[in-house]
C-alpha positions as CSV (number, residue, x, y, z in Angstrom):
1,X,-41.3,9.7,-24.5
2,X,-45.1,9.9,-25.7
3,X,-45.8,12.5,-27.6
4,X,-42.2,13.3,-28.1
5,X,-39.9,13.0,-31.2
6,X,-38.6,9.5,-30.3
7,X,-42.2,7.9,-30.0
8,X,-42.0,6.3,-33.5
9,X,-39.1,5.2,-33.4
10,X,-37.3,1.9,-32.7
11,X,-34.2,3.8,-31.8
12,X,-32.0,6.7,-31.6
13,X,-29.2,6.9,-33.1
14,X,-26.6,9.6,-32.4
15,X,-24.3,9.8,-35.0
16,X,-21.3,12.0,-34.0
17,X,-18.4,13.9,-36.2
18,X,-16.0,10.9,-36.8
19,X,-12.2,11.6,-36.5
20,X,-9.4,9.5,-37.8
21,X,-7.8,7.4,-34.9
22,X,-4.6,8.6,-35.5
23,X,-5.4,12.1,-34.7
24,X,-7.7,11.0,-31.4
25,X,-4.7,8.9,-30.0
26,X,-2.3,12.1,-30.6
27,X,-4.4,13.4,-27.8
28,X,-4.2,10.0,-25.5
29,X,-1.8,10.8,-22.3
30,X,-2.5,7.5,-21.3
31,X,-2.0,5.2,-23.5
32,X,-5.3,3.5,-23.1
33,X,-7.3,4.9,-26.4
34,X,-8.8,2.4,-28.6
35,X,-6.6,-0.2,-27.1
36,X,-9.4,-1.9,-26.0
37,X,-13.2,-2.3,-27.1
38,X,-14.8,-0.8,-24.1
39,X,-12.0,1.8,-23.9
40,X,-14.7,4.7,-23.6
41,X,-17.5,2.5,-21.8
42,X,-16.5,5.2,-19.0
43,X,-15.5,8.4,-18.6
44,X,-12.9,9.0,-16.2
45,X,-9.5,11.1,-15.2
46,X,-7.1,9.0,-18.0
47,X,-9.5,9.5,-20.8
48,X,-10.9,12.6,-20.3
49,X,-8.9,14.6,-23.2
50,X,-10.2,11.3,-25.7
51,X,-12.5,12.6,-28.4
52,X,-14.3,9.5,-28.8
53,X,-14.5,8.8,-24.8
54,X,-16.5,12.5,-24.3
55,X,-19.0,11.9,-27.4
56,X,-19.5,8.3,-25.5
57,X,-20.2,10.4,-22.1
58,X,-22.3,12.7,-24.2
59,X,-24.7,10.0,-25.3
60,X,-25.1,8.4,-21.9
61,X,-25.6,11.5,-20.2
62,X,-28.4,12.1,-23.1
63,X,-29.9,8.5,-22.8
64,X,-30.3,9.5,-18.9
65,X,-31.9,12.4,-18.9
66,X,-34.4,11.3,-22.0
67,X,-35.0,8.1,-19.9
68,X,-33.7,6.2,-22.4
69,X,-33.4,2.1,-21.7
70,X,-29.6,1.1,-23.1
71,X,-31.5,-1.3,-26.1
72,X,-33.3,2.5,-27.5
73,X,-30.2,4.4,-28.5
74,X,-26.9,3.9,-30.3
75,X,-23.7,5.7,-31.1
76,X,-22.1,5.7,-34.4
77,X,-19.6,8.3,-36.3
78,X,-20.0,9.6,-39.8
79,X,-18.0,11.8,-42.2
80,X,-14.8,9.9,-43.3
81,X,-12.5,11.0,-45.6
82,X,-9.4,8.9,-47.3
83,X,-7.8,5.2,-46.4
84,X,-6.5,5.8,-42.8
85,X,-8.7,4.4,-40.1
86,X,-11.6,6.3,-38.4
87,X,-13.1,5.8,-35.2
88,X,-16.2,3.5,-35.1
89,X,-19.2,2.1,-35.3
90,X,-19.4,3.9,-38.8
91,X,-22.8,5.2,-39.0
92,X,-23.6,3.8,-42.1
93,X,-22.5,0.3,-41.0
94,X,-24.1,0.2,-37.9
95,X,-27.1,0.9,-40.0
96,X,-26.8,-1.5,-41.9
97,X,-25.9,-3.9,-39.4
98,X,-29.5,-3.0,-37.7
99,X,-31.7,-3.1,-40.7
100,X,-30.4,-6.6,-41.4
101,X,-31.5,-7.6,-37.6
102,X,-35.1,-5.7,-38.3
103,X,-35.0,-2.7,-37.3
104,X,-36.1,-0.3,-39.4
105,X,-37.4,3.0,-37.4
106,X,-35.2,5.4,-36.9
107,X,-34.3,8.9,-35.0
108,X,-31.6,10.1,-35.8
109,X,-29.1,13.4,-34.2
110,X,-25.9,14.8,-34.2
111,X,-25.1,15.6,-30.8
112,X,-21.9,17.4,-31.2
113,X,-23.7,20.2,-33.9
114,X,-25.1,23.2,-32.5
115,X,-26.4,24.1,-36.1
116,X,-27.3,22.2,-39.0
117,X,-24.4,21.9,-41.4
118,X,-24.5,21.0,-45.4
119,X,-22.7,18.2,-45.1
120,X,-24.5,16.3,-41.6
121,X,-27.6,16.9,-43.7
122,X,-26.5,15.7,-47.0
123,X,-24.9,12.6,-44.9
124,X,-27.4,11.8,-42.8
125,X,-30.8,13.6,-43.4
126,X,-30.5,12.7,-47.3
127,X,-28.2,9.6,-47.7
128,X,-28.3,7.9,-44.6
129,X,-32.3,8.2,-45.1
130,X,-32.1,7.1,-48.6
131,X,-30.3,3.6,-47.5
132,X,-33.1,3.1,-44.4
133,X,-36.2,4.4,-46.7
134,X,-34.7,1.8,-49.4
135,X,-35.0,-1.4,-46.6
136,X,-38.5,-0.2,-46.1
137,X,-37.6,1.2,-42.9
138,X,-38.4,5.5,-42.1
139,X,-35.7,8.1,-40.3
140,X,-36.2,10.9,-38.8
141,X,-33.5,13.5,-38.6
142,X,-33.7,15.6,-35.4
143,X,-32.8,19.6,-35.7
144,X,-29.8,20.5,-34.2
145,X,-30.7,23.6,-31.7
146,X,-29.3,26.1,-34.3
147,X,-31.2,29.4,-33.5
148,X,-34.0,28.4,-31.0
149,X,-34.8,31.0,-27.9
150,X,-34.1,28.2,-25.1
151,X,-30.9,27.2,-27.0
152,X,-29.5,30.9,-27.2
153,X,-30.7,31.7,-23.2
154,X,-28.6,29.2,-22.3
155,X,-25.8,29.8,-23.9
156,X,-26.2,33.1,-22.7
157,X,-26.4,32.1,-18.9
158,X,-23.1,29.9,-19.3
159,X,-21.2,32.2,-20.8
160,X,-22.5,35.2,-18.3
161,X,-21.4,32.7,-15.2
162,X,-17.6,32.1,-16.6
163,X,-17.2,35.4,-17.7
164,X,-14.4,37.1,-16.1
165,X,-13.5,40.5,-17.9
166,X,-16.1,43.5,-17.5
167,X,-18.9,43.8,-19.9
């Protein structure tokens, strides 16, 4: 939007927690998880327990209400650990993947974070901007809501409408 966070940027790119596929098909009732490529393209009743299916509901729903056209944002996971398999795009593939086609401005947020952690910042808001700044391309890291007023108002007014016990 003009004058917003994404207006010099060729994309956004919303890197979520990774998991390793194992442990997200552990939770698959269905059968249907990462059994084919557009396995999370929707969200609906048979993959609604699938890690990987919400975080792709979470960044459509996103796109939406930012306004978004589907060419201006991305999903990708980050933080692997070990040899078994993780669930992709791999952030820092899929960055490189896009550099090599041209692009090379970047937003970039972790969606599933309330509040900035060492680790997203040292993967992404120090590595991940290393490799971009080093193809001549710029990144900028979006804050995750940590301890802002309209972030802690509304947590405050969903927790207030479930609650069930006296206060």
């Amino acid at each position: 939007r003009e004058g917003g966070a994404l207006e010099d940027s060729e994309v956004l790119l919303m890197s979520f927690h990774g998991l390793p596929e194992r442990q997200v098909r552990k939770a698959d009732a269905s059968g249907i998880c990462l059994v084919a490529p557009d396995c999370c393209a929707e969200q609906s009743a048979r993959n609604l327990r699938c890690y990987r299916a919400r975080c792709f509901a979470t960044a459509r729903a996103l796109a939406e209400e930012l306004e978004l056209d589907p060419t201006a944002w991305t999903i990708a996971f980050q933080s692997r650990l070990g040899r078994a398999k993780w669930i992709e795009p791999y952030t820092e593939q899929l960055v490189d993947e896009m550099l090599a086609r041209g692009t090379r401005r970047f937003a970039v947020v972790s969606p599933a974070f309330v509040a900035d952690c060492i680790e997203t910042i040292e993967e992404l808001g120090i590595s991940l901007r290393r490799k971009i700044e080093a193809a001549g391309g710029t990144m900028r890291l979006l804050p995750c809501v940590n301890s802002s007023a309209t972030w802690q108002a509304g947590l405050a007014q969903m927790i207030e409408a479930r609650w069930q016990g006296p206060f």
